[in-house]
VEXDOKE-451109 format. One record per residue: z, y, x of N, C-alpha, C, CB in turn; residue number from 0; residue in three letters. Coordinates in steps of 0.1 Angstrom, whole numbers, plus 2048, in hexadecimal, padded with zeros to 3 digits. Glycine has a CB too. Layout:
<dopas>
+-----+-----+-----+------+------+------+-----+-----+-----+------+------+------+-----+-----+
: n_w : n_v : n_u : ca_w : ca_v : ca_u : c_w : c_v : c_u : cb_w : cb_v : cb_u :   i :  aa :
+-----+-----+-----+------+------+------+-----+-----+-----+------+------+------+-----+-----+
:   Z :   Y :   X :    Z :    Y :    X :   Z :   Y :   X :    Z :    Y :    X : NUM : ALA :
...
+-----+-----+-----+------+------+------+-----+-----+-----+------+------+------+-----+-----+
</dopas>
This chain:
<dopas>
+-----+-----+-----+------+------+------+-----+-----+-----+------+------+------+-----+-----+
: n_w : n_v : n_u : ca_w : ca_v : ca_u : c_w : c_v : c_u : cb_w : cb_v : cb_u :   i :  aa :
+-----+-----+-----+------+------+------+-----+-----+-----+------+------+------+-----+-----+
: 82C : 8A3 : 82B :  825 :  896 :  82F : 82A : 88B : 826 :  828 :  893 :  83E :   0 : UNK :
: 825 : 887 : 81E :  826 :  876 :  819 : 81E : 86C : 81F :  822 :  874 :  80B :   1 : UNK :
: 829 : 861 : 821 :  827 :  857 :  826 : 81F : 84C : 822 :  830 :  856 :  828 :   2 : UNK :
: 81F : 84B : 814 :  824 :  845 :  805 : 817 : 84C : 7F9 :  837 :  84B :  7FF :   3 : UNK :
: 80C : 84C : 7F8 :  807 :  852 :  7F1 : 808 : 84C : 7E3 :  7FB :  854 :  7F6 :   4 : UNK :
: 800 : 850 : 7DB :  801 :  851 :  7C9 : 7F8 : 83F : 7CA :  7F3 :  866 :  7BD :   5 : UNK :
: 7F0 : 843 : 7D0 :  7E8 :  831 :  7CF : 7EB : 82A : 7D8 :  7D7 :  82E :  7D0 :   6 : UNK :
: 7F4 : 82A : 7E0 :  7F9 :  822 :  7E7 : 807 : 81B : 7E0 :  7FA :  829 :  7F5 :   7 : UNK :
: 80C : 824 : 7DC :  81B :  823 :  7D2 : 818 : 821 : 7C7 :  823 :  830 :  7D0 :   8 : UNK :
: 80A : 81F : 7BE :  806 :  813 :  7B3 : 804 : 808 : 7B7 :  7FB :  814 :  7AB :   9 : UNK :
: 7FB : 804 : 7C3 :  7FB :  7F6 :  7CA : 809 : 7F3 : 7CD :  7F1 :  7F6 :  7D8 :  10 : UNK :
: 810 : 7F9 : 7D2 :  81E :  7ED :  7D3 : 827 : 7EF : 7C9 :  827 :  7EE :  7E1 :  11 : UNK :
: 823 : 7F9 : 7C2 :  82D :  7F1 :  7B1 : 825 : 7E9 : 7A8 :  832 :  7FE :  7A3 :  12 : UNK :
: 817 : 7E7 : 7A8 :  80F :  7DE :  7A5 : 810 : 7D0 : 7A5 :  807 :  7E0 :  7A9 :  13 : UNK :
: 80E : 7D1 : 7B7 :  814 :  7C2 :  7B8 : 820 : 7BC : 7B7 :  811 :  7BE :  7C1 :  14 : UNK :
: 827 : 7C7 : 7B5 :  835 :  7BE :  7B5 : 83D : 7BE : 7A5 :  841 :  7C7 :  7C1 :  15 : UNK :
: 833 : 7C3 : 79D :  82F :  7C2 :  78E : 829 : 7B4 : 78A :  824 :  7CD :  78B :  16 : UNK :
: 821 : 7B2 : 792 :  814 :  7A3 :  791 : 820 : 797 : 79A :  7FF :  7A8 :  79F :  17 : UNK :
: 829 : 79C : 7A5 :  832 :  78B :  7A7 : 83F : 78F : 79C :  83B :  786 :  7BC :  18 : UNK :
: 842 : 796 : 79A :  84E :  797 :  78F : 848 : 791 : 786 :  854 :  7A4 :  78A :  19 : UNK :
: 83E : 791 : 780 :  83B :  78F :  770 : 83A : 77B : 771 :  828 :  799 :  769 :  20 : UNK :
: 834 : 776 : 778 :  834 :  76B :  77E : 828 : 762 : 771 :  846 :  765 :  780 :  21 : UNK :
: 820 : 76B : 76E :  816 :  763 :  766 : 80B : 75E : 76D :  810 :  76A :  75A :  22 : UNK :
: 7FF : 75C : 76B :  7F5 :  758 :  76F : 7EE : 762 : 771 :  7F1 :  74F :  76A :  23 : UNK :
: 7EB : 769 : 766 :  7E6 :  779 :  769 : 7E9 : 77C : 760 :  7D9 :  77D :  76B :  24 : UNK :
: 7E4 : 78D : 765 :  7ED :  79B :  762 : 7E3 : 7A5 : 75D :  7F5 :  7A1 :  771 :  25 : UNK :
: 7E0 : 7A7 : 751 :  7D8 :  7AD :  74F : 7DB : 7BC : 753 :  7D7 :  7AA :  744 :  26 : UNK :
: 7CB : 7C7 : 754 :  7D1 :  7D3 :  756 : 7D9 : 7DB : 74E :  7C9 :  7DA :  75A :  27 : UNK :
: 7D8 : 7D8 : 73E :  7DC :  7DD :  735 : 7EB : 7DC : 733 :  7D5 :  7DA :  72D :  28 : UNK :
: 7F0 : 7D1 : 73C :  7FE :  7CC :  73C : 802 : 7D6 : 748 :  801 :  7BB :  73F :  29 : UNK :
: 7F9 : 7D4 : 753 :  7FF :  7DC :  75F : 803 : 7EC : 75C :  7F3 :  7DC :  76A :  30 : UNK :
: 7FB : 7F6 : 752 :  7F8 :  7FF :  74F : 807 : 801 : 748 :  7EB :  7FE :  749 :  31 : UNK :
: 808 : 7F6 : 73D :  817 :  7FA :  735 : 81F : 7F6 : 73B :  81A :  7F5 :  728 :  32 : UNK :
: 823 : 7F0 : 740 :  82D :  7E9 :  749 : 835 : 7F7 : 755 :  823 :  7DA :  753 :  33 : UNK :
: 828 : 7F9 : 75A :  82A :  804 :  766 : 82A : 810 : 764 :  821 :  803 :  76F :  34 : UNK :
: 824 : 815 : 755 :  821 :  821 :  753 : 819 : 82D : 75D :  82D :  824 :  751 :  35 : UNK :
: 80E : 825 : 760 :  805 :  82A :  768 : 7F7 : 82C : 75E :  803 :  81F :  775 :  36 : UNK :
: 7F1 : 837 : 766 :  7E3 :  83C :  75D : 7D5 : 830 : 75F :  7DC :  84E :  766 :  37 : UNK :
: 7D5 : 82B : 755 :  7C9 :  820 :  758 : 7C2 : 823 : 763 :  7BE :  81F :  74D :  38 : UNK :
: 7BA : 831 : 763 :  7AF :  832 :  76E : 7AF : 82E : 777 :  7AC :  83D :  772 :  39 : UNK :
: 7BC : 838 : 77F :  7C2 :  832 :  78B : 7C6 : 826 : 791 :  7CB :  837 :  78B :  40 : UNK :
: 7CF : 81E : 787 :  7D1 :  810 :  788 : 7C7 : 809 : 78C :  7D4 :  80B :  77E :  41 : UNK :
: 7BD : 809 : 77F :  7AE :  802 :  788 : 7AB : 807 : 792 :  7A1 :  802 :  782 :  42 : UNK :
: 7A9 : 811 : 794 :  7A3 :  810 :  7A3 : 7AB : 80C : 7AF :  79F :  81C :  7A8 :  43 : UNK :
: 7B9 : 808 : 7AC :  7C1 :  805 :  7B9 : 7C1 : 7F9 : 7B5 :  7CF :  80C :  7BE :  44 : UNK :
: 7BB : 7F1 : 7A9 :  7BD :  7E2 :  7A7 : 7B4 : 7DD : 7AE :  7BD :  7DD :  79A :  45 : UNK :
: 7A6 : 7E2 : 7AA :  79C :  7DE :  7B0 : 799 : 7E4 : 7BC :  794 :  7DF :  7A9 :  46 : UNK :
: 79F : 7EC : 7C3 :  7A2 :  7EC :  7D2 : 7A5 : 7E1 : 7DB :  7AB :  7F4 :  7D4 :  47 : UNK :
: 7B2 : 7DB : 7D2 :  7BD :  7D2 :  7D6 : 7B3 : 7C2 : 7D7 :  7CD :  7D2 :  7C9 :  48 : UNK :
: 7AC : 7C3 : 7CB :  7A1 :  7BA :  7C9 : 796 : 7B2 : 7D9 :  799 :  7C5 :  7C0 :  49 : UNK :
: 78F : 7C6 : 7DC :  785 :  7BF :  7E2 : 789 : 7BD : 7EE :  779 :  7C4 :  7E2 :  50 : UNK :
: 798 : 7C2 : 7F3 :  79E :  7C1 :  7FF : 7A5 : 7B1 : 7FE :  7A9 :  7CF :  802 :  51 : UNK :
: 7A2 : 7AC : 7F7 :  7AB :  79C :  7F4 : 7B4 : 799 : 7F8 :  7A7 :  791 :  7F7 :  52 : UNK :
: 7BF : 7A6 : 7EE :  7CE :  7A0 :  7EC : 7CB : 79D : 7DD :  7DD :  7AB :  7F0 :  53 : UNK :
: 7C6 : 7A4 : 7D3 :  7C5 :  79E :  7C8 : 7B9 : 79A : 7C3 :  7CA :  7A4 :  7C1 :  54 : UNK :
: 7B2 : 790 : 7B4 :  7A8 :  788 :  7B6 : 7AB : 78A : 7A4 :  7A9 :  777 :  7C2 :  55 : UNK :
: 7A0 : 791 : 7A1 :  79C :  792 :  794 : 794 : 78D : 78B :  799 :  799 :  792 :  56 : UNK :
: 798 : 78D : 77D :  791 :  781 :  777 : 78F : 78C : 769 :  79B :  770 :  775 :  57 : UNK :
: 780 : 78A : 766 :  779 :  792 :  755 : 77F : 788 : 750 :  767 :  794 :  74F :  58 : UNK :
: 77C : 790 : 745 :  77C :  790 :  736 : 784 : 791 : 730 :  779 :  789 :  730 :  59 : UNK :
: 788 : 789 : 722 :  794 :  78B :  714 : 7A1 : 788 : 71B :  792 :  77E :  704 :  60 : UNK :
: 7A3 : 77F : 728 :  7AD :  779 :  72A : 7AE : 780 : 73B :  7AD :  768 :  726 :  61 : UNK :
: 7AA : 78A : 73C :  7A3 :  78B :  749 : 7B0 : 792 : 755 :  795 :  797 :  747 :  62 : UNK :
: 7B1 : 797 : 75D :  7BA :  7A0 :  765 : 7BC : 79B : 774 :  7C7 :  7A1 :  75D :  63 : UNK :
: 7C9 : 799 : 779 :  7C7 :  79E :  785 : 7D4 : 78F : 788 :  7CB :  7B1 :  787 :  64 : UNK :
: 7D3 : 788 : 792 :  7D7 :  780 :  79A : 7DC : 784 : 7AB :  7CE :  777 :  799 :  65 : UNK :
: 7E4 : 77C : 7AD :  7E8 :  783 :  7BF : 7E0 : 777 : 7C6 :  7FF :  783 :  7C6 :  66 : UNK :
: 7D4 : 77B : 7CD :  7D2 :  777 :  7D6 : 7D4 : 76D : 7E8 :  7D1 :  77D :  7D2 :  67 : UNK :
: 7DE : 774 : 7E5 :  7E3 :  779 :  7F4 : 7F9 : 775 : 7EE :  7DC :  793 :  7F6 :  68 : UNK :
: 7FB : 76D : 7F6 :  809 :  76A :  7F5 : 817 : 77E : 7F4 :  80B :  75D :  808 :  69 : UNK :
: 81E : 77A : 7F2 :  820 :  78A :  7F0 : 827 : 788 : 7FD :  82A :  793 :  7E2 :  70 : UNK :
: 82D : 77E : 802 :  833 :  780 :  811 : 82A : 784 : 81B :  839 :  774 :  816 :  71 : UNK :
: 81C : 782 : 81A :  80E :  789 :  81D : 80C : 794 : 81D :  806 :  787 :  816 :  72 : UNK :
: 811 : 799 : 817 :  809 :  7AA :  812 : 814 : 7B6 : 813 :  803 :  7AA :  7FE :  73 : UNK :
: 811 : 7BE : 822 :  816 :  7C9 :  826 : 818 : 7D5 : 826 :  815 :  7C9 :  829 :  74 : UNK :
: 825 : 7D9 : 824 :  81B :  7E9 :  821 : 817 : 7F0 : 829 :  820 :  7F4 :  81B :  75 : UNK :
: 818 : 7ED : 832 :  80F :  7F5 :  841 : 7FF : 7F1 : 83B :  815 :  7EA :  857 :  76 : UNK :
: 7FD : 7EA : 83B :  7F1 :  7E5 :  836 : 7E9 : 7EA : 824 :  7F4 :  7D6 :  837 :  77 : UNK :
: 7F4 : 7E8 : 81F :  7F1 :  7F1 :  810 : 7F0 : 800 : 816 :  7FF :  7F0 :  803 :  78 : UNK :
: 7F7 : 80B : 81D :  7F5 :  815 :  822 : 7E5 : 816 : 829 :  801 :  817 :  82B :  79 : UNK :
: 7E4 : 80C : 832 :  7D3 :  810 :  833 : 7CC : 80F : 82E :  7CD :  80C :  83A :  80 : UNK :
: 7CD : 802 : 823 :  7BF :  804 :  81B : 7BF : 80F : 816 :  7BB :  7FA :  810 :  81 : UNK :
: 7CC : 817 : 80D :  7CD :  822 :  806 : 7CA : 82F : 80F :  7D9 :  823 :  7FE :  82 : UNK :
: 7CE : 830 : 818 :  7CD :  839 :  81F : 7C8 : 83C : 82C :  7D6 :  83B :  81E :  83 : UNK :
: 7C7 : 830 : 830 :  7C3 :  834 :  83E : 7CA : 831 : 84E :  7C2 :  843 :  83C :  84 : UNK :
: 7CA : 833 : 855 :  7D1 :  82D :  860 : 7E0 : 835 : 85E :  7C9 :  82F :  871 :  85 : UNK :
: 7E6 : 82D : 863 :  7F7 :  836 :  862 : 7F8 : 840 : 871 :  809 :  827 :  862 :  86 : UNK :
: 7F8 : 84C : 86B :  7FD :  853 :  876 : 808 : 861 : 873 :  7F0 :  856 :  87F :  87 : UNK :
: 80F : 860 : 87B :  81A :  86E :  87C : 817 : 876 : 87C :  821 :  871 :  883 :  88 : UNK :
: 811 : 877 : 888 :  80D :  886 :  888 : 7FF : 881 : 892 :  81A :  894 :  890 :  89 : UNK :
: 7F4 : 88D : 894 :  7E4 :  88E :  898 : 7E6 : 898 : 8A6 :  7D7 :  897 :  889 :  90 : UNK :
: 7F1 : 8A0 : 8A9 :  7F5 :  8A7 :  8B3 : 7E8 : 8B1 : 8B0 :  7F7 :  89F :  8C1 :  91 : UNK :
: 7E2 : 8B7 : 8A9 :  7D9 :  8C0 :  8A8 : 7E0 : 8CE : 8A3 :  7CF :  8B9 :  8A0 :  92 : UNK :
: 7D7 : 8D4 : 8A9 :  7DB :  8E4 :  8A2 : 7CB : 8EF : 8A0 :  7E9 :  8EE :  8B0 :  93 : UNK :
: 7C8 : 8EE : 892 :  7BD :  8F6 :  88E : 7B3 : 8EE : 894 :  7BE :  905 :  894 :  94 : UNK :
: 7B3 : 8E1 : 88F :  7AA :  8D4 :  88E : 7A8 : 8D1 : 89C :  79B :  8D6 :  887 :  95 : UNK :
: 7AA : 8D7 : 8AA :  7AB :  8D3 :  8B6 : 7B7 : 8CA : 8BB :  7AA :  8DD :  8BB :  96 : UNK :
: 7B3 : 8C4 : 8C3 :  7BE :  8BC :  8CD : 7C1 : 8C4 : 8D3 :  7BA :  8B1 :  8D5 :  97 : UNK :
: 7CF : 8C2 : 8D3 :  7DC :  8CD :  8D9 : 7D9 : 8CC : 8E9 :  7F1 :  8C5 :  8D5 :  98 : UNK :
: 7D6 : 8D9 : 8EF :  7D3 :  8D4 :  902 : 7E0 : 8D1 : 903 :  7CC :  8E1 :  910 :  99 : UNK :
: 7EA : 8CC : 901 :  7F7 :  8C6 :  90B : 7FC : 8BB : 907 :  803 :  8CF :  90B : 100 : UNK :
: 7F2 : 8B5 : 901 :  7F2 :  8A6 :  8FA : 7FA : 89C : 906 :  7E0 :  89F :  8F6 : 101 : UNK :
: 7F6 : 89B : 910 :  7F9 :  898 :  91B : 806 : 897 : 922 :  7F2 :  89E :  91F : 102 : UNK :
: 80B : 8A0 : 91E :  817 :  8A4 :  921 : 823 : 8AE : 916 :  813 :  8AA :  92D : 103 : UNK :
: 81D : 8AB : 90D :  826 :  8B1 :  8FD : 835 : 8A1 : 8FE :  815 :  8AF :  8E5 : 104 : UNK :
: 83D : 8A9 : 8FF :  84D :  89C :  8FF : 84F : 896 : 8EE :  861 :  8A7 :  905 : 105 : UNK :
: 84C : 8A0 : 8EA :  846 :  8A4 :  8D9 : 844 : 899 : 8D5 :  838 :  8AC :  8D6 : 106 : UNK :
: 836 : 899 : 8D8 :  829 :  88B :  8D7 : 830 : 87C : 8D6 :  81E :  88A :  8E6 : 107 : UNK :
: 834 : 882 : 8E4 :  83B :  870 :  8EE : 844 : 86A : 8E3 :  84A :  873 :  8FF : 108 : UNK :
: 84E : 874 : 8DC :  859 :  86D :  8D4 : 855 : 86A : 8C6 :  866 :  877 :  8D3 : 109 : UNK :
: 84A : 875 : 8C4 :  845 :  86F :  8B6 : 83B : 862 : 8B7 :  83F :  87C :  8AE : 110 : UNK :
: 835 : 861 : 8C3 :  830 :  852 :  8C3 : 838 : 846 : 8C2 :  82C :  850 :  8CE : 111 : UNK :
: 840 : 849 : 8CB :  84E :  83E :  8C9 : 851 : 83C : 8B5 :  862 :  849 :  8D3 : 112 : UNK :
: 854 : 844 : 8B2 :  854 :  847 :  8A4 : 84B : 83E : 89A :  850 :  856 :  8A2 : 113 : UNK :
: 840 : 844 : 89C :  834 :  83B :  897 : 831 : 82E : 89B :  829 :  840 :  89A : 114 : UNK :
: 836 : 828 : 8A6 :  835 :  81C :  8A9 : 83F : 815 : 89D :  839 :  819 :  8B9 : 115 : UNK :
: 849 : 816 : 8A3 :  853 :  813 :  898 : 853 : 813 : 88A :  85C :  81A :  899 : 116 : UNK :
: 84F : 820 : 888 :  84B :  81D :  879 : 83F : 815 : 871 :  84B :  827 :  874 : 117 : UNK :
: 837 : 818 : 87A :  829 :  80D :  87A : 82D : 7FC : 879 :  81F :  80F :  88B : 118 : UNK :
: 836 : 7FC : 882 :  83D :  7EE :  882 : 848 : 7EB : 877 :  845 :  7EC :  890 : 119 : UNK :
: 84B : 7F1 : 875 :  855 :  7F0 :  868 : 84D : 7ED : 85B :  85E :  7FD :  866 : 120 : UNK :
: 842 : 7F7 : 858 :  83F :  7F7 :  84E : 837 : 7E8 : 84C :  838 :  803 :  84C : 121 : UNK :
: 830 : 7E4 : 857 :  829 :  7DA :  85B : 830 : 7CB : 859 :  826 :  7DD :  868 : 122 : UNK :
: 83B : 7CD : 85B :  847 :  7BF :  855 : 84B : 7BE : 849 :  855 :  7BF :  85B : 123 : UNK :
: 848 : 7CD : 842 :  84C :  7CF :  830 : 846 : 7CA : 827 :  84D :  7DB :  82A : 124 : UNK :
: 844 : 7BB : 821 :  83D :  7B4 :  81D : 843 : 7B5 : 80A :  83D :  7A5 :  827 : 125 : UNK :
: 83C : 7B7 : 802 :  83E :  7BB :  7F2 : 847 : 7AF : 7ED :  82E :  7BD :  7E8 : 126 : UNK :
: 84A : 7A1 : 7F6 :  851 :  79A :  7EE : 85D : 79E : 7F9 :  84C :  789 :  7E9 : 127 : UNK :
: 863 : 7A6 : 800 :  86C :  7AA :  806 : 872 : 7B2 : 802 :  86B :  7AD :  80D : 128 : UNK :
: 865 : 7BE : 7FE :  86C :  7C5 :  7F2 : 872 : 7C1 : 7E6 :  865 :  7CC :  7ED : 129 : UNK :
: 86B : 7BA : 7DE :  871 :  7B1 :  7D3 : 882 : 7AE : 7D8 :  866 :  7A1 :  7D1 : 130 : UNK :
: 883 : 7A8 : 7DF :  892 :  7A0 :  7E4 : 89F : 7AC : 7E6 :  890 :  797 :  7F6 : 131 : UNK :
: 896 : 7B5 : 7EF :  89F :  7BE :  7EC : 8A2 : 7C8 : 7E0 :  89E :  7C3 :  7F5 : 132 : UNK :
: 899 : 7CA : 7D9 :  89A :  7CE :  7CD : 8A8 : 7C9 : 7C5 :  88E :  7CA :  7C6 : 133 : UNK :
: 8AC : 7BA : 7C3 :  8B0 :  7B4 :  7BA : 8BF : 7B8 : 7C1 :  8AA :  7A6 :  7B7 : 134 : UNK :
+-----+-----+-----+------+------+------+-----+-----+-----+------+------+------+-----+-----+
</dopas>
């Protein structure tokens, strides 16, 4: 299980590529060398980041990518869904069915507890938090 996928984990070295650099904008071709990420990819998690408005793009010769969205704003609980999808631990399924002891699995109970918590954590982990602790 990863938590953390491949385009979720360019969006938050992206943006924290775009407040480090501290220009006005960031082209993708900077983002690309800077990060050592495959163009393709990049764009599409740029312009992901885009139409979800944390970031706000601009064409042409001078063109690229701006933060939208304050970085004390922007979560990764929230970068995880756009990329991926709702956060969950576990589906309690077995062979695409709901487990019959859902109800009463002790299992379940603790790994809910689990997921709250980590849902909530990730949900407070804002990319200029990261930044701080980085340094």
């Amino acid at each position: 299980m990863n938590l953390i996928t491949r385009n979720t984990d360019y969006a938050i070295r992206a943006l924290c590529y775009i407040v480090k650099s501290n220009k006005d904008i960031v082209s993708v071709k900077e983002l690309v060398e800077g990060l050592k990420m495959p163009r393709p990819f990049l764009r599409k998690v740029l312009q992901e980041l885009n139409k979800k408005g944390i970031l706000r793009s601009y064409k042409g010769k001078n063109g690229g990518f701006v933060l939208a969205t304050r970085p004390e704003k922007i979560y990764i609980g929230k970068l995880i869904e756009i990329f991926q999808g709702p956060i969950k631990l576990q589906e309690h399924t077995f062979k695409k069915k709901i487990c019959p002891e859902i109800k009463s699995c002790v299992l379940k109970k603790k790994i809910d507890v689990m997921e709250k918590y980590t849902i909530s954590r990730l949900n407070s982990l804002s990319i200029a938090s990261l930044l701080k602790t980085g340094k």
